[in-house]
C-alpha angles and dihedrals in degrees: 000000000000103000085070110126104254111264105263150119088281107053081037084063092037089058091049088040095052099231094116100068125234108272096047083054083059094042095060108046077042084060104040084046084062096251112148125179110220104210087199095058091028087223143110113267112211111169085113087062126108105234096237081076098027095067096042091037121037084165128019131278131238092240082187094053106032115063084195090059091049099049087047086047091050090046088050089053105094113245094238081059102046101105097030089131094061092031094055110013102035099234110172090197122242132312121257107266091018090083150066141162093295092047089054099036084049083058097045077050093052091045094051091061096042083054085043084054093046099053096039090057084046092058094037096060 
């Protein structure tokens, strides 16, 4: 997975904006949650998963896709970090009749790994 964009503001604003697609949106919260596909085994290696999704997930969802695997995703995300898009980047959120159930799980998607960010600079300092 190293052709994934670099976690940052700008691929943050590229997944609200709709200009990752979708299963690079996927690709990276699989990542940050420790999945790693082994191209030997052809399988999903998940010893870097928290149990809590290991259990649930033994591969990773579609969270664009699975309204279960979003919801799991928004719970995980802790309550101080729960409006960090609108907190830090100053997302407004989208405008009535621009959006559906993908726009908002992409955002659910967006705000998990600000939170992600967040948590890891936290730990890092």
């Amino acid at each position: 997975m190293s052709s994934l964009p670099p976690l940052n503001t700008d691929t943050l604003w590229a997944i609200i904006n709709d200009t990752i697609d979708d299963h690079t949106v996927n690709q990276l919260v699989w990542y940050y949650l420790g999945y790693r596909y082994n191209l030997t085994t052809d399988q999903w290696d998940t010893s870097q998963v928290a149990p809590e999704w290991k259990e649930e997930y033994p591969e990773p969802p579609n969270f664009l896709e699975s309204r279960p695997a979003t919801m799991k995703l928004t719970r995980s995300i802790p309550q101080p970090n729960k409006q960090l898009l609108k907190e830090e980047l100053g997302f407004k959120g989208y405008k009535i009749g621009e959006f559906g159930p993908r726009q908002t799980r992409r955002a659910t998607a967006a705000n998990w790994l600000l939170s992600h960010m967040k948590l890891l600079a936290t730990q890092s300092n």
